[in-house]
C-alpha positions as CSV (number, residue, x, y, z in Angstrom):
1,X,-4.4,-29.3,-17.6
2,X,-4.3,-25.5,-18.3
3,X,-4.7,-23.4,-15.2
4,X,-5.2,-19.9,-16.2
5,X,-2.7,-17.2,-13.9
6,X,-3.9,-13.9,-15.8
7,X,-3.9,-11.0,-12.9
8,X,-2.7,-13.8,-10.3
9,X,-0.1,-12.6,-8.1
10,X,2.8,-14.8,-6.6
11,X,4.9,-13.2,-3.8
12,X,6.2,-10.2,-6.0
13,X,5.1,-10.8,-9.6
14,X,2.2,-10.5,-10.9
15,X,1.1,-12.2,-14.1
16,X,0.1,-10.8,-17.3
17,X,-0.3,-13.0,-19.7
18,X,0.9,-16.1,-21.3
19,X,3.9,-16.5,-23.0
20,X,4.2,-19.8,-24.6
21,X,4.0,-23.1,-24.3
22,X,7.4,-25.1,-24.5
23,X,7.8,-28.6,-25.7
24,X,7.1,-30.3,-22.1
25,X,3.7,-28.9,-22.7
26,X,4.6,-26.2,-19.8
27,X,3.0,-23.1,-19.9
28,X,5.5,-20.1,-19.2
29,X,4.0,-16.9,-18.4
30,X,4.7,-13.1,-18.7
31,X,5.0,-11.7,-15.2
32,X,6.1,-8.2,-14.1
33,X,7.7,-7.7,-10.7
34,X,7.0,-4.8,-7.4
35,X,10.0,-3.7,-8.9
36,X,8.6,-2.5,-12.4
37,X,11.3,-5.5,-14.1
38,X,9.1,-7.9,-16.6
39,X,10.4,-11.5,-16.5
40,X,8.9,-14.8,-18.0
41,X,8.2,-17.9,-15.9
42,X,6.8,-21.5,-15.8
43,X,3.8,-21.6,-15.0
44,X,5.4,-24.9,-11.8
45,X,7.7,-22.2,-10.1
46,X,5.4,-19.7,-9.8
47,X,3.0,-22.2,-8.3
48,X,5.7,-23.7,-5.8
49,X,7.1,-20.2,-4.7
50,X,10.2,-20.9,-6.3
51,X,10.6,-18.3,-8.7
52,X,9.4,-15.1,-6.1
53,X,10.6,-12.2,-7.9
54,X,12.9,-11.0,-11.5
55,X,16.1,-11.3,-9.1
56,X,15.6,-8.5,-7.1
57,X,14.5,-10.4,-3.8
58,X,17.9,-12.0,-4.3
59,X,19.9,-9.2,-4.6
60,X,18.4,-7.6,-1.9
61,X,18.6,-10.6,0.5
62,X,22.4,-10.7,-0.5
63,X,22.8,-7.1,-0.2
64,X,21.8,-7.2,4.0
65,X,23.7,-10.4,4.3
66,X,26.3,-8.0,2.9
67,X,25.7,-5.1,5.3
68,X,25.7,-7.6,8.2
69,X,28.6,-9.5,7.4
70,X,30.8,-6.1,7.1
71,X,29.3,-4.8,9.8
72,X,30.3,-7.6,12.1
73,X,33.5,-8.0,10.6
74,X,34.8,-5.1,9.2
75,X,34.4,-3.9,12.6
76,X,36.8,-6.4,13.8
77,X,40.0,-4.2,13.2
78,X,38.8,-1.3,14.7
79,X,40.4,0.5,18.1
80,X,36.5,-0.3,19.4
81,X,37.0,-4.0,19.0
82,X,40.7,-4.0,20.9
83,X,39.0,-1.9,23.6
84,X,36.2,-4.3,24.0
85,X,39.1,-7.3,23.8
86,X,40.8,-5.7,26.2
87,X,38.2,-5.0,28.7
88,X,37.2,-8.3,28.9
89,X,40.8,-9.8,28.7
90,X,41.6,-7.8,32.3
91,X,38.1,-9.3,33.7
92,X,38.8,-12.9,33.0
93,X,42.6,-13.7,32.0
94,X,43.9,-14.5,35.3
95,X,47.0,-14.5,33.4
96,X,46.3,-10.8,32.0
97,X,49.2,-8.0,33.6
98,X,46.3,-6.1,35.0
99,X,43.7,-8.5,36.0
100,X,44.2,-8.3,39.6
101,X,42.7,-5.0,39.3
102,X,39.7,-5.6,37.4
103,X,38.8,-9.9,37.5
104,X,40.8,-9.8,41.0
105,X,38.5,-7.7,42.5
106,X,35.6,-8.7,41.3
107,X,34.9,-6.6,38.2
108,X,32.6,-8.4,35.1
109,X,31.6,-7.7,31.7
110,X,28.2,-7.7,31.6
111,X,26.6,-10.7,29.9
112,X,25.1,-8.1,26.9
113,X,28.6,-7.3,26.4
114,X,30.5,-10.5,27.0
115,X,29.7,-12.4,23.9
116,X,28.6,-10.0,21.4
117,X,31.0,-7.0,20.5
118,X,28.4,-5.4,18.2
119,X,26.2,-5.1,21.3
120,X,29.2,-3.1,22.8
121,X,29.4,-1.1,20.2
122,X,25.6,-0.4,19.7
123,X,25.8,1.1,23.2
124,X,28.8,2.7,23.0
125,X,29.3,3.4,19.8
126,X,32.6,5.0,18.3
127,X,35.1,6.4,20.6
128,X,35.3,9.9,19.6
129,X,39.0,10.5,19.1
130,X,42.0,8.3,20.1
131,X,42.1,10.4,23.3
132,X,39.5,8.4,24.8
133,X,39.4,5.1,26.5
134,X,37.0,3.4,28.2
135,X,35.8,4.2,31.8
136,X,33.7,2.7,34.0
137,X,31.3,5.9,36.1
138,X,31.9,3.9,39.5
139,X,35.1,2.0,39.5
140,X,33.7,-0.7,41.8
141,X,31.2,-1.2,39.1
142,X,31.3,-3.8,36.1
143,X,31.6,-2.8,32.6
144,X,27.8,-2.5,31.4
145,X,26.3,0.4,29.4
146,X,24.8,2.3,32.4
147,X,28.2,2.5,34.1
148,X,30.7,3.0,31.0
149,X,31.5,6.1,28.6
150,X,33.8,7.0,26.6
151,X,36.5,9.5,28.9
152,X,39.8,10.8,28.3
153,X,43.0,10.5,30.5
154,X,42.0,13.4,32.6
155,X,38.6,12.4,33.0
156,X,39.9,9.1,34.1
157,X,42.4,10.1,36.7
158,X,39.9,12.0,38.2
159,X,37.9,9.1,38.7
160,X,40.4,6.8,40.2
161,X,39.7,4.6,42.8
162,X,42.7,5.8,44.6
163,X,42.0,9.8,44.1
164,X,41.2,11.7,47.5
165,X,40.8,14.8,48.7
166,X,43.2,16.6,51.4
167,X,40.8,19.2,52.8
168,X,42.8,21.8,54.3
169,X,41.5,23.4,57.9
């Protein structure tokens, strides 16, 4: 039975017209997508949502899978990844050269962090120049975005947990 589409819109095309009629006796019709492409389809796949758009939905689907994918990994060979390694590495290895300073006495990587480098790097984003490490503000706190910057080795030694003052009388 002939369904008539003219001016119907399915998720990004809209239809124009017919086009023909094939030898199944399905009607294909002229569409034109958001996108300004024009593209002819059966009549069944507009219907069932299985054609959506010319190919554009596609590419841009594949595109952000894209960005993601790079994102996550790509970022897997940077210094920020071996920091964030490493950070958690001296919090939980027991078998880490310098846990007993970190894990030993008690200092964690906070659950945001623990799991999911990206949200490390969200928060801290890029270290600004290979003179920088990590460092935690109050060295008897755990490594979590409200006690962690980027510092360099001054800054750090500064903020050691073995740094005093001699006040001379």
């Amino acid at each position: 039975m002939f369904k008539d589409l003219t001016d119907k819109k399915f998720n990004r095309l809209k239809v124009i017209d017919i086009s023909h009629e094939d030898n199944n006796r399905l009607y294909h019709w002229n569409c034109v997508c958001e996108c300004g492409n024009e593209i002819i389809v059966k009549g069944s796949h507009l219907r069932s949502g299985h054609t959506k758009s010319c190919g554009c939905l596609r590419k841009e689907i594949q595109s952000e899978r894209l960005k993601k994918s790079n994102y996550r990994h790509g970022l897997r060979f940077t210094n920020e990844y071996n920091i964030w390694s490493t950070m958690k590495a001296r919090c939980s290895n027991i078998n880490h050269n310098r846990y007993k300073n970190y894990g030993g006495r008690g200092i964690k990587v906070c659950d945001k962090w623990l799991n999911d480098f990206i949200n490390f790097y969200k928060d801290m984003g890029k270290r600004p120049s290979k003179e920088y490490s990590i460092d935690r503000i109050d060295n008897d706190g755990n490594y979590e975005p409200n006690n962690c910057r980027w510092a360099t080795w001054k800054q750090q030694a500064n903020n050691r947990s073995n740094d005093f003052n001699i006040k001379i009388i």
